[in-house]
N, C-alpha and C positions, 0 to 999 in steps of 0.2 A: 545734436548727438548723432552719430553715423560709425559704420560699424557693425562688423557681425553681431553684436550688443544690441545695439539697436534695431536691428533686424529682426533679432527676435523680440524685441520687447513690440514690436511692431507687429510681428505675424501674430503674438499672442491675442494682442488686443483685434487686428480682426478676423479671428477666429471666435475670438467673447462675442461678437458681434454675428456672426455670418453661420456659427453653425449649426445652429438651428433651422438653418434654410436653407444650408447644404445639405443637411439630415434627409428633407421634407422630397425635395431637387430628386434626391435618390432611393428615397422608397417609395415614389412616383414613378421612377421606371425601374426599376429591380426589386421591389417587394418589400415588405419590412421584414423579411429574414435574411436578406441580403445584404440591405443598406449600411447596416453597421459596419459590419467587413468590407466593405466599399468605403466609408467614413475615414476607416483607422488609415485604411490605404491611400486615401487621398490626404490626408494627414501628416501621414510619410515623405511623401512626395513633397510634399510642401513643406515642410522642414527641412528635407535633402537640398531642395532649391531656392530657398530662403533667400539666398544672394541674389534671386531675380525679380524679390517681390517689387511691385513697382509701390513708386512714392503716394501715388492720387489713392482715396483710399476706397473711391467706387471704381477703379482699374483694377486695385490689390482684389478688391470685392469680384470682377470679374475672372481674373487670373486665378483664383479659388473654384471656381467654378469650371473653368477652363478645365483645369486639371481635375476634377470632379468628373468632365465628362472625358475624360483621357482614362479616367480611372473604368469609366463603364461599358469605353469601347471595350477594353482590355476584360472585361469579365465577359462582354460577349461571346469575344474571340475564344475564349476560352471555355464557354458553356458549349460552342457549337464544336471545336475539337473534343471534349470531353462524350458529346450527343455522339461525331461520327464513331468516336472509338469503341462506344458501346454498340452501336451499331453495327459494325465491322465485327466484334466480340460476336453477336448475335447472330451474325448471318455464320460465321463460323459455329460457334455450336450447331445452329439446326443444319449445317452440310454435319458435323462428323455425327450429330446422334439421330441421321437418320436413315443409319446403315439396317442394324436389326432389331428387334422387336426384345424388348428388355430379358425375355426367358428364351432368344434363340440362345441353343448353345449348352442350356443347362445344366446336360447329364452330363457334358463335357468337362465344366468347369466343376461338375461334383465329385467325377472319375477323376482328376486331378488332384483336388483337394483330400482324397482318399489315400491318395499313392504315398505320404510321409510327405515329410518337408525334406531331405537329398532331393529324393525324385521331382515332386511338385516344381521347388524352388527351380530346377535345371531349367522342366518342360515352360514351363512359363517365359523365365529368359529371355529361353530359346524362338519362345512362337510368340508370345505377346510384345516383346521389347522388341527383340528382331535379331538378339545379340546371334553370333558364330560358337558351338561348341567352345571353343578355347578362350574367347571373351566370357563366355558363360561361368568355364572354368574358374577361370584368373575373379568373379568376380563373389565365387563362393569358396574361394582359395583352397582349391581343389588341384591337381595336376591333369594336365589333356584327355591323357589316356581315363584318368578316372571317371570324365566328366561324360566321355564316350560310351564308356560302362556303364556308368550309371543312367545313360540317355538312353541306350539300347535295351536295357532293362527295366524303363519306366515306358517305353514306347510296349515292351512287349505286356506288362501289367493293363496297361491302356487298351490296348488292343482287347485283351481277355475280357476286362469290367466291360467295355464299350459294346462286345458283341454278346455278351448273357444279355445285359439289356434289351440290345436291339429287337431281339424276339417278344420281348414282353412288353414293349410300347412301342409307339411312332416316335422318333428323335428328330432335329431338324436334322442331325447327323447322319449319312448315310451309310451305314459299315456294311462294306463289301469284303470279297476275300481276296481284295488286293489290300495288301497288308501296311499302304501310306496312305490310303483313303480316310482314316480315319483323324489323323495325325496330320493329315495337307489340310485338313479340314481346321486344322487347331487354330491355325493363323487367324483364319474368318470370324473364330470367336472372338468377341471383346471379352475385355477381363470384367467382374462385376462393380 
């Protein structure tokens, strides 16, 4: 009997045979929370390439096994790309959060959140996105000139709250009576 038929009637049987010590093979070196998912996938593989099983049946027995550990190069390879990219993730985060100190900024982002949501929404945009007046515009579907207006009159609200404060506490903020000191400074803030 020969034939994709027989192929498989032939992977089946040493499979009845062997998989319990491919099982064993593989949560030997990847763990018993692994091995299963390594099992299914060397499983796979071996039914995809069924037309290569060989005839002897401790060849077939190694070819099993073969592909077993083809199966564990590949979860390595794959555990240690997975490692670098968390590690790449990681070193990013601690470069961007370790700009300012979680409450720099605070009266800033409270003077914002004070000013209505027109205003708020623009200065935000504008200083924590990074958007252009007219991008800012187009994206609260506003017209240029409105958005100008409305910036110039949330810059002056801002300026007023930012400087009563500044007298009654320390800010990390420095408000002087240069009248974009306060507002160049926005940028610096992160959003919370």
């Amino acid at each position: 009997m020969t034939g994709p038929r027989a192929n498989d009637q032939r992977l089946t049987r040493e499979l009845g045979e062997v998989m319990p010590a491919l099982l064993r093979f593989l949560e030997r070196r990847v763990g018993t929370d692994d091995a299963p998912d390594l099992l299914g996938e060397t499983l796979v593989v071996a039914w995809r390439r069924v037309a290569d099983l060989p005839e002897d049946a401790e060849d077939a027995r190694m070819w099993l096994f073969g592909i077993a550990r083809g199966t564990i190069l590949n979860h390595a390879r794959g555990e240690r790309r997975r490692l670098a990219l968390a590690q790449r993730i990681r070193q990013r985060l601690s470069i961007d959060n370790a700009s300012a100190p979680a409450d720099a900024g605070a009266d800033v982002r409270d003077a914002i959140d004070r000013l209505g949501d027109d205003f708020s929404d623009l200065i935000k945009l504008v200083h924590w996105d990074g958007f252009t007046l007219a991008e800012a515009g187009e994206l609260l579907g506003i017209p240029t000139t409105t958005a100008r207006s409305r910036y110039r009159r949330a810059r002056e609200e801002l300026r007023a709250t930012l400087g009563e404060g500044a007298a009654e506490e320390r800010s990390p903020i420095q408000v002087t009576d240069d009248s974009e000191s306060a507002l160049t400074r926005l940028g610096t803030v992160s959003p919370p």
